[in-house]
N, CA and C of each residue as an Amber inpcrd file, in Angstrom:
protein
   570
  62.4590000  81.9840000 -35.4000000  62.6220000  80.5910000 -35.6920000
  63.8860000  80.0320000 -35.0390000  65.0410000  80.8520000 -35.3040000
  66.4610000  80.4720000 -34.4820000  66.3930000  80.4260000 -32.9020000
  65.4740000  81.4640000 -32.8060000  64.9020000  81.4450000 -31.2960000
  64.2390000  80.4570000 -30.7570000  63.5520000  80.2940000 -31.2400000
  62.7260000  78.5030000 -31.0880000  63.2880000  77.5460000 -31.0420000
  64.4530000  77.2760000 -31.6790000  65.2840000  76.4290000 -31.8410000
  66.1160000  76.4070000 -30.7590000  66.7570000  77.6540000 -30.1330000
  67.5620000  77.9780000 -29.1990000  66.9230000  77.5050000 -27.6940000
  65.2880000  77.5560000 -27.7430000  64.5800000  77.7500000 -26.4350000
  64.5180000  76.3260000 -26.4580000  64.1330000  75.4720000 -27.4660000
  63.9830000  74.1300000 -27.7470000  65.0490000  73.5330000 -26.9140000
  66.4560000  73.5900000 -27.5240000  68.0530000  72.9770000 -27.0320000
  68.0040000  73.5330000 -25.7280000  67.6960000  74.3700000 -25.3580000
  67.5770000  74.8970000 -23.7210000  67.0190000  74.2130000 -22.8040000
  65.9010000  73.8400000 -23.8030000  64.5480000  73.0280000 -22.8560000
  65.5460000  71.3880000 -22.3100000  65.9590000  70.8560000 -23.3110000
  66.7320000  69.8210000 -23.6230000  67.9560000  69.7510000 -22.9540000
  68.9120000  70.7120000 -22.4030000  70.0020000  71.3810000 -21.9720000
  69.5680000  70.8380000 -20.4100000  68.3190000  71.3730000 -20.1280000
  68.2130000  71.6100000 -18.8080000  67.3340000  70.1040000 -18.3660000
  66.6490000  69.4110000 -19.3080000  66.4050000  68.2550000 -18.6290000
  67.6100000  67.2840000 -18.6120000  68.6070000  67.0770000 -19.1230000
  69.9490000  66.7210000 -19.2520000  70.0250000  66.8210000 -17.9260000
  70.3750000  68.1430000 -17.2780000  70.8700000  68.4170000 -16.0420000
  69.9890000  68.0770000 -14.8760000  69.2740000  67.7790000 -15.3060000
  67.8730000  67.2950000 -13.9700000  68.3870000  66.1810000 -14.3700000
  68.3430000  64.8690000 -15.2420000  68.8040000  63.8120000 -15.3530000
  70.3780000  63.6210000 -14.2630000  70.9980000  64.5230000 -15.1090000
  72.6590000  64.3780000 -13.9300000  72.3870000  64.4520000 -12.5790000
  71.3450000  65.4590000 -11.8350000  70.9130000  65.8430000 -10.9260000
  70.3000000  64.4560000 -10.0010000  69.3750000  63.7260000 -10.5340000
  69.2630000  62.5630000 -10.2740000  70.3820000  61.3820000 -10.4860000
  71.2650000  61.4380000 -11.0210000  72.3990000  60.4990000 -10.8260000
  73.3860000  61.1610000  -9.7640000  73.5070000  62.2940000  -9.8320000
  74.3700000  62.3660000  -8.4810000  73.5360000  62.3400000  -7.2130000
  72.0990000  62.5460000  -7.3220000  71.6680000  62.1110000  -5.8220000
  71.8570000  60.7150000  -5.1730000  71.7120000  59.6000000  -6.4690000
  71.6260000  58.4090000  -6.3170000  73.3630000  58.1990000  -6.3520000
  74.1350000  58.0780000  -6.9560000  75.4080000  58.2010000  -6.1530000
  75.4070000  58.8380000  -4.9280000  74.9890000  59.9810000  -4.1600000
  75.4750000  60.4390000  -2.6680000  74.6940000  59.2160000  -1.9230000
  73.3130000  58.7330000  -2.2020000  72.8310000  57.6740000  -1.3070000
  73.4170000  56.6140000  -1.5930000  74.0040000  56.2860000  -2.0450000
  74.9900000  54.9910000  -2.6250000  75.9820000  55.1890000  -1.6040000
  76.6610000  56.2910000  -1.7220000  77.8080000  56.5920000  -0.9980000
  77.2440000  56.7130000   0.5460000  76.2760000  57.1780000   0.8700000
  76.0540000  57.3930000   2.3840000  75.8920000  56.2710000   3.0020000
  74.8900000  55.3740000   2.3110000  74.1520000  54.5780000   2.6880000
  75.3620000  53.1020000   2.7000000  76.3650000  52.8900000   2.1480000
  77.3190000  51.8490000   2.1400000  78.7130000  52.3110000   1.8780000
  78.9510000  53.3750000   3.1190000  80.6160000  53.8180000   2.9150000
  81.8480000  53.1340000   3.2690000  81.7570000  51.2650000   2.9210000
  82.3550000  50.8090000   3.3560000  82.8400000  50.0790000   1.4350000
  81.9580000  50.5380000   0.4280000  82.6190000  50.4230000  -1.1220000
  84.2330000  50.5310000  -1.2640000  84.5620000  49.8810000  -2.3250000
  85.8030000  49.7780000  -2.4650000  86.3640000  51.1690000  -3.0580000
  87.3660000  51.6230000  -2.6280000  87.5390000  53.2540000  -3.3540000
  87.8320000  53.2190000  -4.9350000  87.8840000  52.1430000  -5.8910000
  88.1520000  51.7950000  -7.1050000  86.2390000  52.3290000  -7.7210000
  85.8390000  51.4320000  -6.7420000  84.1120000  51.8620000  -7.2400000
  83.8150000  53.4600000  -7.1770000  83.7160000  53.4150000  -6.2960000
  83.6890000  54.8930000  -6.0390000  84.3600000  55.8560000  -7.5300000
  85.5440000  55.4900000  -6.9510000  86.5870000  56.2090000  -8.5400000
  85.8380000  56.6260000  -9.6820000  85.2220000  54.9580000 -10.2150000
  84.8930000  54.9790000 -11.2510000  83.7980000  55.5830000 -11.4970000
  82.7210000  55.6730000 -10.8050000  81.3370000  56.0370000 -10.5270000
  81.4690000  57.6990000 -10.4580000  82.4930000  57.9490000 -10.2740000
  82.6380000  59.4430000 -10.2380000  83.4130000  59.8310000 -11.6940000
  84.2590000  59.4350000 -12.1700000  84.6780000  59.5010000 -13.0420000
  84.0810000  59.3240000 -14.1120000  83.1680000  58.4330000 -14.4520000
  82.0830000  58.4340000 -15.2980000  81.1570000  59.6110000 -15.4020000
  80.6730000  59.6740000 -14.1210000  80.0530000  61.2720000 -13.6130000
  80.6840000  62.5790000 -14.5040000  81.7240000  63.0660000 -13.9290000
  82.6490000  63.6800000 -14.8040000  82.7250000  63.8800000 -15.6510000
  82.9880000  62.7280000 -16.3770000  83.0210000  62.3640000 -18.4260000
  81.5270000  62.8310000 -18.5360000  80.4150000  62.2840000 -18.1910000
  79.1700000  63.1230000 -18.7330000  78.8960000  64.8020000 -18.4520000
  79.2060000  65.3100000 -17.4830000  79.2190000  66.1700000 -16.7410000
  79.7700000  67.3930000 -18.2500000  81.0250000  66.3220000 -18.6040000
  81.6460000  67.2920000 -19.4150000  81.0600000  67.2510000 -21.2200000
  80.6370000  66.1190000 -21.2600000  79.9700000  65.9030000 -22.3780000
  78.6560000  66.8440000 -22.7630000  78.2590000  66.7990000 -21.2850000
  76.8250000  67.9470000 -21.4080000  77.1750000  69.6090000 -21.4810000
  78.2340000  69.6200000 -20.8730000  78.7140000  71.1970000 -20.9340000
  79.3460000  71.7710000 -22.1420000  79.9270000  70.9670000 -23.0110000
  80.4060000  71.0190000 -23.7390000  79.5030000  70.8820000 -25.1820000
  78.6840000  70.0610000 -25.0270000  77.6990000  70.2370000 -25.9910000
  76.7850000  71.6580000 -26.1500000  76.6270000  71.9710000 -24.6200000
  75.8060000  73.2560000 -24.3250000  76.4960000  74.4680000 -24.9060000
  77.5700000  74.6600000 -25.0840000  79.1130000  75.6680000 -25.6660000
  78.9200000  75.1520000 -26.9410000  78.6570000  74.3110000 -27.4310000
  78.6470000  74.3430000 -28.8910000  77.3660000  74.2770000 -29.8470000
  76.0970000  74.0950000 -28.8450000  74.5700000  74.4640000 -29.3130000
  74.6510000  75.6370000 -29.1930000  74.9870000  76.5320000 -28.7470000
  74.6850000  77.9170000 -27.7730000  73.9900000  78.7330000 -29.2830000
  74.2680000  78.9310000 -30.4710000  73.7810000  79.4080000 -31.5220000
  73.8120000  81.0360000 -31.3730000  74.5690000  81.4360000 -31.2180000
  74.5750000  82.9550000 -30.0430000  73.9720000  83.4450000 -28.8300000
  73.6860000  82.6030000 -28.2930000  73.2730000  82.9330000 -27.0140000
  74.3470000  82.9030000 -25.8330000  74.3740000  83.8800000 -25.1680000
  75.1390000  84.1730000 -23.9490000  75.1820000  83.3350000 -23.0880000
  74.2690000  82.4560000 -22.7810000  74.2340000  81.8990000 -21.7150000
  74.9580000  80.8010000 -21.3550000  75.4970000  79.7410000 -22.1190000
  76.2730000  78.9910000 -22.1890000  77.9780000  79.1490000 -22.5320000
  78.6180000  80.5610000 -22.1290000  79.6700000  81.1830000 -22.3270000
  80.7730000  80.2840000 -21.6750000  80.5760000  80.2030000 -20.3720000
  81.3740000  79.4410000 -19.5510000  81.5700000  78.1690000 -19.6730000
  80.4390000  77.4320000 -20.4880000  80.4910000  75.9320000 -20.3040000
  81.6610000  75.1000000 -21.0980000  82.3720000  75.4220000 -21.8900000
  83.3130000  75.1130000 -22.5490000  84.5380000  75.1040000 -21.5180000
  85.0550000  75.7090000 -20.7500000  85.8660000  75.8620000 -19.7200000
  85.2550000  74.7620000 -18.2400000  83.9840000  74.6020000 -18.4310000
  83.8550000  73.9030000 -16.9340000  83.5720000  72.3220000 -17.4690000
  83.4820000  72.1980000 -18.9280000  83.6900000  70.6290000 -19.7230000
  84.9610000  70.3520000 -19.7510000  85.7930000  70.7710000 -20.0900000
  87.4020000  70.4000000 -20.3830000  87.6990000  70.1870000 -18.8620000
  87.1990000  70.6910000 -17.9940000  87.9400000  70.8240000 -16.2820000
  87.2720000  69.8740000 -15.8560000  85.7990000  69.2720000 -16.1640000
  85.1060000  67.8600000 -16.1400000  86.0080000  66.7300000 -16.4370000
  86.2290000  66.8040000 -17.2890000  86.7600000  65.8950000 -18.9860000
  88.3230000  65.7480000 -18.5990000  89.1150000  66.8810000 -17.7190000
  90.0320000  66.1040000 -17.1300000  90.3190000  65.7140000 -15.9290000
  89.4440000  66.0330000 -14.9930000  89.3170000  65.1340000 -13.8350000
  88.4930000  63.7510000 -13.6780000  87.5160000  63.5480000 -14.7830000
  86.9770000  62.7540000 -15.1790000  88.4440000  61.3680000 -15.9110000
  88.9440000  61.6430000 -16.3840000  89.8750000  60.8880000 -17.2130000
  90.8450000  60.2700000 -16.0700000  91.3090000  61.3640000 -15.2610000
  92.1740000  60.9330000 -14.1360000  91.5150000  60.1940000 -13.4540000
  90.5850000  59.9360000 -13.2290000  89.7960000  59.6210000 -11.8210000
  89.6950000  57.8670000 -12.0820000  89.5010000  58.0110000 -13.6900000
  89.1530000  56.4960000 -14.5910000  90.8870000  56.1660000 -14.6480000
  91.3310000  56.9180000 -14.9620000  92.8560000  55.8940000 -14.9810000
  93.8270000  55.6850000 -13.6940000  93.4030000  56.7080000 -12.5540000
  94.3550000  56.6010000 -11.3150000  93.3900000  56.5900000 -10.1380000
  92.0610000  54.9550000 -10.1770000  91.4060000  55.3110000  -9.3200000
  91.8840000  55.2640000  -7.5420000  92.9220000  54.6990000  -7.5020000
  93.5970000  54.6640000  -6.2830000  93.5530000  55.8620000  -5.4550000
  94.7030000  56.2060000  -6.4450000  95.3110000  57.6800000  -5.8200000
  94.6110000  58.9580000  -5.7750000  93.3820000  58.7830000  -6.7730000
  92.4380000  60.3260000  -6.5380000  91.4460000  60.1160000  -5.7240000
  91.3740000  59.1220000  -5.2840000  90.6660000  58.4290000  -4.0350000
  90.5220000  59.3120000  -2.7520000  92.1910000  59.5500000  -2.6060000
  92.2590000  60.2000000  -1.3570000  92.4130000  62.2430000  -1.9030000
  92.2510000  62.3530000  -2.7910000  92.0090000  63.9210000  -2.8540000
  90.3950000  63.7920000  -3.6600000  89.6320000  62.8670000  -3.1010000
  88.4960000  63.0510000  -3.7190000  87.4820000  64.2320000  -3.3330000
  87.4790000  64.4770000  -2.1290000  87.0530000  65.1960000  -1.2850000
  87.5420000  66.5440000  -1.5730000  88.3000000  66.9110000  -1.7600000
  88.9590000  68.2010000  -2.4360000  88.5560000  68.1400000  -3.9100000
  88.7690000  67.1490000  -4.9880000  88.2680000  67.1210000  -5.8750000
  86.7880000  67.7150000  -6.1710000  85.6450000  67.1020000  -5.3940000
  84.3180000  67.3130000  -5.0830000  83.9590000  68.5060000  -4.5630000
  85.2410000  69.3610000  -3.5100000  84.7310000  70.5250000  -3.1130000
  84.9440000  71.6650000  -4.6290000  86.3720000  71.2730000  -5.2060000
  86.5410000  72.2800000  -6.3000000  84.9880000  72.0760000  -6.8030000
  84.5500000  70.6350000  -7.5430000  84.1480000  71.0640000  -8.5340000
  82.3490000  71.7340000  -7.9860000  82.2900000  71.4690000  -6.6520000
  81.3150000  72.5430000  -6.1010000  81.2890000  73.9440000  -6.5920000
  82.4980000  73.7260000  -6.0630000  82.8250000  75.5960000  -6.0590000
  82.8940000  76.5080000  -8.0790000  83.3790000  75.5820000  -8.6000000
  83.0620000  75.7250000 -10.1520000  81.5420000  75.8010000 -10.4480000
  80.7460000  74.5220000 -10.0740000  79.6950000  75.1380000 -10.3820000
  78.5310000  75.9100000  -9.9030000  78.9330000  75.6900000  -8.6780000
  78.3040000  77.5360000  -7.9450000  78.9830000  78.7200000  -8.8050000
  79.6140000  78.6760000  -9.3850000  80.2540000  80.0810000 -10.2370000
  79.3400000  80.1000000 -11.2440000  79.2210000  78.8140000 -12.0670000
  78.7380000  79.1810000 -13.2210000  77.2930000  79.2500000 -12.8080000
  77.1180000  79.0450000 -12.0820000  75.1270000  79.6130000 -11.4290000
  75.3850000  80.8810000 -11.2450000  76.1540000  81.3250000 -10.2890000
  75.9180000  82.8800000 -10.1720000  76.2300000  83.7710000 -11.4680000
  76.7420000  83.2460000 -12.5840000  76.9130000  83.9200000 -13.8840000
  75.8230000  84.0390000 -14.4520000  75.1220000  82.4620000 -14.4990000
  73.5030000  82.7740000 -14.7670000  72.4750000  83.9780000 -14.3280000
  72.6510000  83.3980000 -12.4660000  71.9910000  84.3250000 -12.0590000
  71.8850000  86.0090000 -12.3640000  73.4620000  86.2720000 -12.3350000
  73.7340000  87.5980000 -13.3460000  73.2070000  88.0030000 -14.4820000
  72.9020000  86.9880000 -15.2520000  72.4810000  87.6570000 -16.3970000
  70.8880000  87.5180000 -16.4030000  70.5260000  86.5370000 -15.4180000
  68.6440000  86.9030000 -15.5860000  68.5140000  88.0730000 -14.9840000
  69.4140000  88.4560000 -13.7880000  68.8840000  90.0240000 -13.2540000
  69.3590000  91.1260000 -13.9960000  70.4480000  91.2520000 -15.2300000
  70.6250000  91.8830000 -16.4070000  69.5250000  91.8720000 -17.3180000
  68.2560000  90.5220000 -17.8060000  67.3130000  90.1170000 -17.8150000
  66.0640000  90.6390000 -17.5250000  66.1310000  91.0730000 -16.5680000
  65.1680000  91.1500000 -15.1920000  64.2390000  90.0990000 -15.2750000
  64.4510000  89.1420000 -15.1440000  64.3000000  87.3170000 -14.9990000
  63.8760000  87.5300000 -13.8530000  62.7700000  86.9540000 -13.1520000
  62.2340000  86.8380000 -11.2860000  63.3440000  85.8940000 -10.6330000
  64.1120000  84.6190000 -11.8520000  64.8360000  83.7780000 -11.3590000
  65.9770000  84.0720000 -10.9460000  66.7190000  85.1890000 -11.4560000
  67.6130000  85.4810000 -10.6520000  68.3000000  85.5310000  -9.3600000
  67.3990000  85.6600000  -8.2780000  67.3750000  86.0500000  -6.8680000
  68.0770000  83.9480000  -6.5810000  66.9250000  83.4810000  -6.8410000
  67.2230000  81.9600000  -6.5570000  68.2900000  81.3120000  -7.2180000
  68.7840000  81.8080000  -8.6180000  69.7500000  80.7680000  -9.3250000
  70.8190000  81.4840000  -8.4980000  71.1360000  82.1230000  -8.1340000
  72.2010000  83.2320000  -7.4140000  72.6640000  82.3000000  -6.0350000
  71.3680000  82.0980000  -5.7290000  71.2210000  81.7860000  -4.3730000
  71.7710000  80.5230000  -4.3110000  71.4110000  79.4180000  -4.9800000
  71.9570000  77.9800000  -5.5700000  73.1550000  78.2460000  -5.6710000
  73.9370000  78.9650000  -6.3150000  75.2470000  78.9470000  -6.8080000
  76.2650000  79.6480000  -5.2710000  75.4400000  79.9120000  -4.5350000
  76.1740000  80.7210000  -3.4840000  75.8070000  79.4080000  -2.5660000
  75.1380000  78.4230000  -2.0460000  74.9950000  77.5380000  -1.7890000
  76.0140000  76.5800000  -2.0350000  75.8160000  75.7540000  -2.9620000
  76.7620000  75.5410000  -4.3160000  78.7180000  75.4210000  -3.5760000
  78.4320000  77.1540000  -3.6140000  80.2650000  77.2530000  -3.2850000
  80.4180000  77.2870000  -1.7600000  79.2080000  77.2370000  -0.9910000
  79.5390000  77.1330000   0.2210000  79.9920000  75.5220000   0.8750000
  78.9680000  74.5990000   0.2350000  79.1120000  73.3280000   0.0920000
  80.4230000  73.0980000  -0.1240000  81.1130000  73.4140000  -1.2730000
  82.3150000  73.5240000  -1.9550000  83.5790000  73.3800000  -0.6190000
  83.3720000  75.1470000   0.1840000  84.2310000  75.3470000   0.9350000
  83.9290000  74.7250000   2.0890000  82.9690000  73.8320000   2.5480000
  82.6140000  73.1000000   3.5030000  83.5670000  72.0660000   3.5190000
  83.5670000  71.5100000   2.2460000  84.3860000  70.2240000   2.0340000
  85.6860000  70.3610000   1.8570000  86.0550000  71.4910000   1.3950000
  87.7970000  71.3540000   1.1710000  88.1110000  72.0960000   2.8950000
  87.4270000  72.4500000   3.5300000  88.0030000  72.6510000   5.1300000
  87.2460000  71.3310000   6.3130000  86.4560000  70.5860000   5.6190000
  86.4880000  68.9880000   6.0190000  86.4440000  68.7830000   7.3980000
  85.5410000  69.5540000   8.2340000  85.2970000  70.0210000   9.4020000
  84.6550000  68.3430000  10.0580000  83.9930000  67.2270000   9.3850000
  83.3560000  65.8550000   9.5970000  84.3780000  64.9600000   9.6660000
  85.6840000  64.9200000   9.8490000  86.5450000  64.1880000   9.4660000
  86.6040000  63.0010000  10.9130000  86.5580000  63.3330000  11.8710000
  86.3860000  62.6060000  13.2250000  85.0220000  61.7680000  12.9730000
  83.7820000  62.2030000  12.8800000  82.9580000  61.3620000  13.3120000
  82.0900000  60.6810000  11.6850000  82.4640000  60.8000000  10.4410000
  82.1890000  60.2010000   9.1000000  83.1130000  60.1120000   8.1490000
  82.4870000  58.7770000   7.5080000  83.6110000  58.4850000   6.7820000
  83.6960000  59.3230000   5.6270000  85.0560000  59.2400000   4.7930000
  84.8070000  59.9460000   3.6090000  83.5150000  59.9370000   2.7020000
  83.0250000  58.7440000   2.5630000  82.3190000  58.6850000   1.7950000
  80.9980000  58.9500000   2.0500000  80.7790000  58.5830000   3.3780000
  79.6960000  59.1610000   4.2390000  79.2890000  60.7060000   3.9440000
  80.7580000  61.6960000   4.0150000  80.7140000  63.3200000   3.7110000
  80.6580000  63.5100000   2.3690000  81.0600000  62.3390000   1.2770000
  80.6730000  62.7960000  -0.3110000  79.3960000  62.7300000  -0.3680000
  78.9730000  61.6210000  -0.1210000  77.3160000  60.8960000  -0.4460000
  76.3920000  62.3670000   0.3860000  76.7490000  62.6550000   1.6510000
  75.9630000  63.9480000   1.9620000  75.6950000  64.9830000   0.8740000
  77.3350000  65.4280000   0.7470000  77.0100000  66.8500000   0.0300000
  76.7730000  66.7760000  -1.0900000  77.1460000  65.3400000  -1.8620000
  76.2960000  65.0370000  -3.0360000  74.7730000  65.0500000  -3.2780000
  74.2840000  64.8190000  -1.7540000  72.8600000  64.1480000  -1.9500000
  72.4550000  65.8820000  -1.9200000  72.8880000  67.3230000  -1.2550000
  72.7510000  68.1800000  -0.3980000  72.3090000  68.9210000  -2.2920000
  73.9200000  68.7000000  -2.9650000  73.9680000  68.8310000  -4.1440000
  72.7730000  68.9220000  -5.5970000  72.2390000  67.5060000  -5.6620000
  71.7260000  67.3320000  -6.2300000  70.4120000  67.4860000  -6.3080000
  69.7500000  67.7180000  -4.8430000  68.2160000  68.3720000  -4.5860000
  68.2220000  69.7130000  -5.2370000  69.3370000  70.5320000  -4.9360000
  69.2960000  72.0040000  -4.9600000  69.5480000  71.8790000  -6.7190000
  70.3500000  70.8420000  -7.3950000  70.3660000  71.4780000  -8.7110000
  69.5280000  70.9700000  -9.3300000  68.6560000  69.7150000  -8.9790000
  67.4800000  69.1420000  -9.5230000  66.0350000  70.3740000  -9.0840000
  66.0810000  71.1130000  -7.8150000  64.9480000  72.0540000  -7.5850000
  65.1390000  73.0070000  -8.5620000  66.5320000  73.6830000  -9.0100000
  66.4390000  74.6360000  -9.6510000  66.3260000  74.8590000 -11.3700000
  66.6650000  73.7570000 -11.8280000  66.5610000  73.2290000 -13.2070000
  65.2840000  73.0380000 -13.4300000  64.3260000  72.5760000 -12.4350000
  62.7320000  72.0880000 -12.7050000  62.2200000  73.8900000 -12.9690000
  62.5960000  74.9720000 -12.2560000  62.3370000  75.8690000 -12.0800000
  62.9440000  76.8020000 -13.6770000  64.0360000  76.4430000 -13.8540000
  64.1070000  77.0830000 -14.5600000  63.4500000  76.1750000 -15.8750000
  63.2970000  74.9840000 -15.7720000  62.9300000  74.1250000 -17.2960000
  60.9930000  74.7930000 -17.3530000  60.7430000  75.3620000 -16.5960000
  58.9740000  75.7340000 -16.6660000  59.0530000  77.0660000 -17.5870000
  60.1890000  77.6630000 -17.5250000  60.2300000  79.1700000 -17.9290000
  61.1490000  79.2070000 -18.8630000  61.4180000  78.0730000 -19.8480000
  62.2210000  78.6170000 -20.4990000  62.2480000  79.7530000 -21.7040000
  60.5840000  79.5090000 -22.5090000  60.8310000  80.7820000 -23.3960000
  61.3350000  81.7570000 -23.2010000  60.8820000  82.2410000 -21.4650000
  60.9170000  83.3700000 -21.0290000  62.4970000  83.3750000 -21.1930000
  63.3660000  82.9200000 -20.3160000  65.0760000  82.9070000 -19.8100000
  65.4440000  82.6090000 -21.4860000  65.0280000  82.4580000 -22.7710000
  65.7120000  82.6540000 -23.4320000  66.2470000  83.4080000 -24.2070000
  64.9860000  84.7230000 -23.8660000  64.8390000  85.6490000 -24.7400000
  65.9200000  86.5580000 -23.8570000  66.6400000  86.4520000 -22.7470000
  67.4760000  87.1180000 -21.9760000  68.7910000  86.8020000 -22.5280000
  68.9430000  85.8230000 -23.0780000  70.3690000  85.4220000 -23.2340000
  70.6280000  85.6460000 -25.0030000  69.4530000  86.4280000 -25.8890000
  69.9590000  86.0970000 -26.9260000  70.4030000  87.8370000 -27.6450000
């Protein structure tokens, strides 16, 4: 019954994140498609991002009901929740480390995928191989952007709105994937 309950909030967990998944795609085409926005917009639009980002992770750390799987998310909400806050009160100035901002928080959550991925192949979950793969993706994106190799021929926002848009396919493909199977992936984590 606790199990049901657990697979339930999971189910719920993960359309959340297909929801975020679709708001950050539609922010990167926002951003690609008109990188001439004021960097205050931008700011905020990300910073809002953030604040939910952390609201959902943080909720997920405190549904978890003993389940393993949501171990990390308490640590990657508070690291949301304060770049999120900065971003809303100093949209100027985080303007120009946004791009570094965006690669960290790549690289954070390619980690917490490959933790997943770890534990479905602890599991022996089929999903493993792919959530692994996302999260190694994920941090490559990450280190793409904090070494900012596009800097000559696009604008900043041009290179957020990309790896945002690059972003949000891969975590919207893999959430659909994992939201089909969840009984299964829950009985791994409990």
């Amino acid at each position: 019954m606790i199990r049901d309950k657990v697979a339930e909030r999971f189910k719920r967990n993960i359309a959340s994140s297909i929801a975020n998944g679709i708001i950050i795609l539609i922010i990167g085409i926002f951003m690609l498609v008109f990188p001439n926005l004021t960097k205050r917009i931008i700011s905020y639009m990300l910073g809002a991002l953030l604040l939910f980002n952390s609201l959902i992770s943080i909720m997920k750390y405190t549904s978890r009901k003993g389940a393993k799987l949501y171990s990390f998310n308490l640590l990657f909400g508070l690291i949301c929740l304060f770049f999120g806050v900065i971003m809303l009160v100093f949209p100027n100035l985080v303007f120009n480390h946004l791009v570094i901002c965006l690669g960290l928080y790549l690289i954070i959550l390619g980690a917490i995928k490959i933790s997943y991925g770890i534990w479905f192949k602890i599991g022996s979950d089929d999903s493993w191989l792919i959530t692994i793969t996302v999260g190694v993706m994920l941090i490559i994106f990450g280190f793409i952007l904090l070494s900012n190799p596009f800097e000559a021929t696009l604008t900043i926002t041009q290179i957020m709105g990309t790896f945002l848009i690059l972003t949000a396919v891969v975590e919207i493909t893999s959430n659909i994937l994992l939201y089909k199977r969840t009984k299964d992936i829950t009985k791994i984590f409990w």
